[in-house]
C-alpha positions in Angstrom: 15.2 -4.7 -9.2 15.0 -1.3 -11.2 12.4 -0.1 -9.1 14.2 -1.2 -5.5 17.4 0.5 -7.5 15.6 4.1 -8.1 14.6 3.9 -4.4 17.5 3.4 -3.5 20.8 4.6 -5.3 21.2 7.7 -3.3 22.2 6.0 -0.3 24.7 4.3 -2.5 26.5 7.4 -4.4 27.4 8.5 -0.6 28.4 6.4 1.1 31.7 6.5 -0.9 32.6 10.4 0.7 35.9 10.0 2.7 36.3 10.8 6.6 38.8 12.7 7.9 39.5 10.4 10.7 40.1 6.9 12.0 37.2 7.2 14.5 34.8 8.8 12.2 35.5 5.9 10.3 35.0 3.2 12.6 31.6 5.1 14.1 30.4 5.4 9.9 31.0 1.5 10.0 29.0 0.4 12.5 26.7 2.9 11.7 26.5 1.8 7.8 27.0 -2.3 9.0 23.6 -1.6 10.7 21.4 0.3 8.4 22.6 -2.3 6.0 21.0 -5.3 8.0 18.1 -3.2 8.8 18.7 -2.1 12.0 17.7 1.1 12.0 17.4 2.3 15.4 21.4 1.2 16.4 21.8 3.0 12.9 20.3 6.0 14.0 22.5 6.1 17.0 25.7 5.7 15.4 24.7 7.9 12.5 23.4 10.8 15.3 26.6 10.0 17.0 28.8 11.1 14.2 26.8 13.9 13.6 28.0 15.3 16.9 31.4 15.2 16.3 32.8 17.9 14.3 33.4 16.5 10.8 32.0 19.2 8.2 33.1 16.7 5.4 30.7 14.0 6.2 27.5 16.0 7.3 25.6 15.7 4.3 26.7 11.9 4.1 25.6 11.5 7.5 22.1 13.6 7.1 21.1 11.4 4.5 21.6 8.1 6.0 19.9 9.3 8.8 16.7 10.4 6.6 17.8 6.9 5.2 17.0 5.2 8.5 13.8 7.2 9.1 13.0 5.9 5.7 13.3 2.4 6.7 11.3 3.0 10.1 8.2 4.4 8.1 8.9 7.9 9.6 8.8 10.0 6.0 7.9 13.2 8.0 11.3 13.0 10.1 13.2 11.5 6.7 12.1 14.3 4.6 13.6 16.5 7.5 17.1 15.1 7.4 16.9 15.1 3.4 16.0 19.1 3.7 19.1 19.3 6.0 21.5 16.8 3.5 20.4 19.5 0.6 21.3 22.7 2.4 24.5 20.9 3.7 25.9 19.3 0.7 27.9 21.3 -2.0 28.0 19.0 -5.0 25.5 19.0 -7.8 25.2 15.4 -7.7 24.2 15.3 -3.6 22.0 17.9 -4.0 20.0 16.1 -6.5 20.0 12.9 -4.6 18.6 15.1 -1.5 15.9 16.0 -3.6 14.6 12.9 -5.2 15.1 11.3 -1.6 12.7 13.9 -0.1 10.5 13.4 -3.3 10.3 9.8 -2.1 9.5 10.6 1.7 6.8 12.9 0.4 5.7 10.0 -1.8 5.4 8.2 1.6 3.5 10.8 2.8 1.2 10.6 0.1 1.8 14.3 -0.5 2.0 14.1 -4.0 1.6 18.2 -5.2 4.8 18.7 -2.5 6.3 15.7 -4.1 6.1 16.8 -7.4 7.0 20.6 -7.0 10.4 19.0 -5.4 10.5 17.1 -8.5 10.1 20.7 -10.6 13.0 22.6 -8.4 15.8 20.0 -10.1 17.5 20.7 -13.6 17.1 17.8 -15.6 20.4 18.5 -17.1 22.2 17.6 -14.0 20.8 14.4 -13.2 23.0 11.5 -14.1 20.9 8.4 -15.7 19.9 6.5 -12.8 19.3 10.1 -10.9 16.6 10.7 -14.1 15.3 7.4 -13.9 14.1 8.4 -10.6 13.2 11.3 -11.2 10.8 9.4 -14.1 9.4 7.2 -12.0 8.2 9.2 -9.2 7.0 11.5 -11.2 5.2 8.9 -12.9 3.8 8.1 -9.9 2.6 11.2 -8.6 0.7 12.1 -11.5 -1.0 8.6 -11.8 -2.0 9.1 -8.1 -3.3 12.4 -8.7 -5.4 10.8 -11.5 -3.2 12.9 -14.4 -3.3 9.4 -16.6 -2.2 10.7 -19.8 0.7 12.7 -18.6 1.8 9.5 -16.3 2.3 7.2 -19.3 4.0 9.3 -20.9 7.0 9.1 -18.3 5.9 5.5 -17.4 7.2 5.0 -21.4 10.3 6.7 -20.7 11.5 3.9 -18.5 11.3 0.9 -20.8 11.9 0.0 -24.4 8.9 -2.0 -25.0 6.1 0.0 -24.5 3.4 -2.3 -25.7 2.2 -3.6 -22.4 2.4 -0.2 -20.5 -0.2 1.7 -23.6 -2.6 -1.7 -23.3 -2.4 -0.8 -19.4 -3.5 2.7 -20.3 -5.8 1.9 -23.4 -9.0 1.9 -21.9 -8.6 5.6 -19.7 -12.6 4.6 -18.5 -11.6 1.9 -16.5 -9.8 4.2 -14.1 -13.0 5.7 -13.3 -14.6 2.3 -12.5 -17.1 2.1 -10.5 -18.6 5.2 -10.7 -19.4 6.3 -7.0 -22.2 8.4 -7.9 -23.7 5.4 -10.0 -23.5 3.6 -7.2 -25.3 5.3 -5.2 -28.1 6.1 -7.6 -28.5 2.5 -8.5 -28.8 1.9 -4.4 -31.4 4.6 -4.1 -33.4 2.9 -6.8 -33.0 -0.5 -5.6 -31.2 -1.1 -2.6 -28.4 -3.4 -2.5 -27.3 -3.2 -6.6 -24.8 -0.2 -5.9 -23.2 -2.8 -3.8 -23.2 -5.5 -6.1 -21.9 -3.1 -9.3 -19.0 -2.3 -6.8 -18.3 -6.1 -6.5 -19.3 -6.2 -2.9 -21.6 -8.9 -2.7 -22.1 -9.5 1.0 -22.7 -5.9 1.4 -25.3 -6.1 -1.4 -27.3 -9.2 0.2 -27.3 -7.4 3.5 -28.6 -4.6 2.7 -31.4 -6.2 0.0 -32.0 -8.5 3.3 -32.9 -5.6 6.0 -34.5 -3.3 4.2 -36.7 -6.3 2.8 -37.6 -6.8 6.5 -38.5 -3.2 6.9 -40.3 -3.1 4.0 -42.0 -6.4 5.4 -42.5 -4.8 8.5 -43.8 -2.0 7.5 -46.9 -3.3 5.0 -47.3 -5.8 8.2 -47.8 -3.1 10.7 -50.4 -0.8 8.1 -52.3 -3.9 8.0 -52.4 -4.7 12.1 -52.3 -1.3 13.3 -53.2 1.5 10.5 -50.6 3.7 8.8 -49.9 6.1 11.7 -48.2 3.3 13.8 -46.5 2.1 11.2 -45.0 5.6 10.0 -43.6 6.1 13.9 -42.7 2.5 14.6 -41.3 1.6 11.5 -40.4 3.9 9.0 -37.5 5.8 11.0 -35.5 3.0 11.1 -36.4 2.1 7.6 -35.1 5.6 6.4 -32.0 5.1 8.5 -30.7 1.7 7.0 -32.0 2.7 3.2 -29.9 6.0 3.5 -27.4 4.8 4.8 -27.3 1.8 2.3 -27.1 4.0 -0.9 -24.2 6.5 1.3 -22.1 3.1 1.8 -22.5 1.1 -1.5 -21.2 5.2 -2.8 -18.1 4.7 -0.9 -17.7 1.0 -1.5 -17.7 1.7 -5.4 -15.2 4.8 -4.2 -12.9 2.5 -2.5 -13.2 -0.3 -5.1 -12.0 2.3 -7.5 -8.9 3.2 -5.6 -8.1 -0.2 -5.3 -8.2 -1.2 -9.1 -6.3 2.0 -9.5 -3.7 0.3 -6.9 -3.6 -2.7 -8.6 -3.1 -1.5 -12.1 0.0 0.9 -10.7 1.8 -2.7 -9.4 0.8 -4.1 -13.0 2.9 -1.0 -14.7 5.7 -1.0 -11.6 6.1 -4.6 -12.2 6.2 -4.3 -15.8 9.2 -1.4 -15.5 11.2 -4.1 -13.5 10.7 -7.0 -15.6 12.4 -4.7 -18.9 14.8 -3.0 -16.0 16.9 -6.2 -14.8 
């Protein structure tokens, strides 16, 4: 719940801005009544629709429901667009801020995380109310972790619970975030093909490749001994070269992806942990 409440509390601290008029009112209920029930495309027309009519008041209301709604679709580029535009409209300290961390979240989206985090830099701390800084915590958090800054990540993981025993055993062993080693993988593969798959914990991929380049090799010896080494060096040894290299190149990028994923899995471990202490 504290996480889904970060994400979202910007859309919540606006949509309490007055309208001017009865029908601005009427167009900003339909509008809100469907980004609420996830609609977002009628949202988007409503909200677009309001945005038309000449209500200075309510643009940077409106310009941030509508990033909002992009939000929802999956479209951060559009979202970050409409935050930009709820910034330069708004006035107030507070909307401002929310602009920014909403931005920060599209960008997260994007998996822009440098952009992400130089939005994070542009706020003053000392304006941001206490769920705005727990935001502002978390993505930064987040953006560092997935830039592979570990050390600097904890620390603001830590600001966002009281009990910090369980986030420092999650960053106790800093090796494992390495783990596998790509280039170990692919020297192990080059040595023996097949065991840079298996030390990335892809075990099919292992027994494939042990399996076809055992043929080759097979093949190989088989057609020295039939035909004489000449043969076997055209016939043979091409495609041998072609499956070992490109063995020892994939089990490299298997133990690359495998790493990404633990890295994945370990963030939901610390996320998850920040909501259990964040009811």
């Amino acid at each position: 719940m504290f996480i889904r409440a970060c994400f979202f509390f910007a859309s919540l601290c606006l949509t309490a801005l007055s309208l001017p008029a009865q029908d601005a009112k009427s167009d900003a209920q339909l509008a809100d009544d469907a980004y609420a029930s996830g609609n977002y495309d009628l949202a988007l027309y409503a909200y677009n629709r309001l945005a038309f009519e000449i209500y200075p008041e309510i643009a940077p209301r409106i310009e941030m429901q509508i990033g909002h709604c992009y939000l929802g679709k999956g479209d951060f580029e559009n979202a970050s667009r409409f935050f930009d535009r709820a910034f330069f409209s708004s006035t107030e300290t507070a909307h401002k801020n929310s602009a920014v961390l909403n931005k920060t979240r599209a960008l997260i989206g994007q998996m822009n995380y440098p952009l992400a985090l130089n939005e994070l830099y542009s706020l003053q701390f000392q304006t941001l109310d206490s769920l705005q800084a727990s935001s502002y915590y978390l993505f930064k958090a987040v953006c560092l972790y997935e830039m592979g800054q570990f050390e600097a990540a904890e620390q603001d993981f830590l600001a966002l619970v009281t009990d910090s025993s369980t986030i420092e055993q999650l960053f106790s062993r800093p090796k494992e975030f390495y783990r596998p080693n790509s280039t170990l993988a692919l020297v192990m593969s080059t040595i023996v093909p097949g065991t840079g798959q298996f030390y990335a914990n892809e075990y099919r991929e292992g027994v494939n490749s042990v399996i076809i380049n055992s043929i080759f090799v097979y093949s190989w010896i088989r057609t020295i001994n039939l035909y004489g080494a000449i043969d076997a060096f055209i016939a043979v040894l091409p495609w041998f070269q072609r499956y070992y290299v490109g063995g020892f190149n994939k089990a490299s990028l298997l133990a690359y992806e495998r790493m990404l994923t633990n890295r994945k899995a370990k963030l939901a471990e610390i996320l998850t942990e920040i909501d259990r202490q964040n009811p």
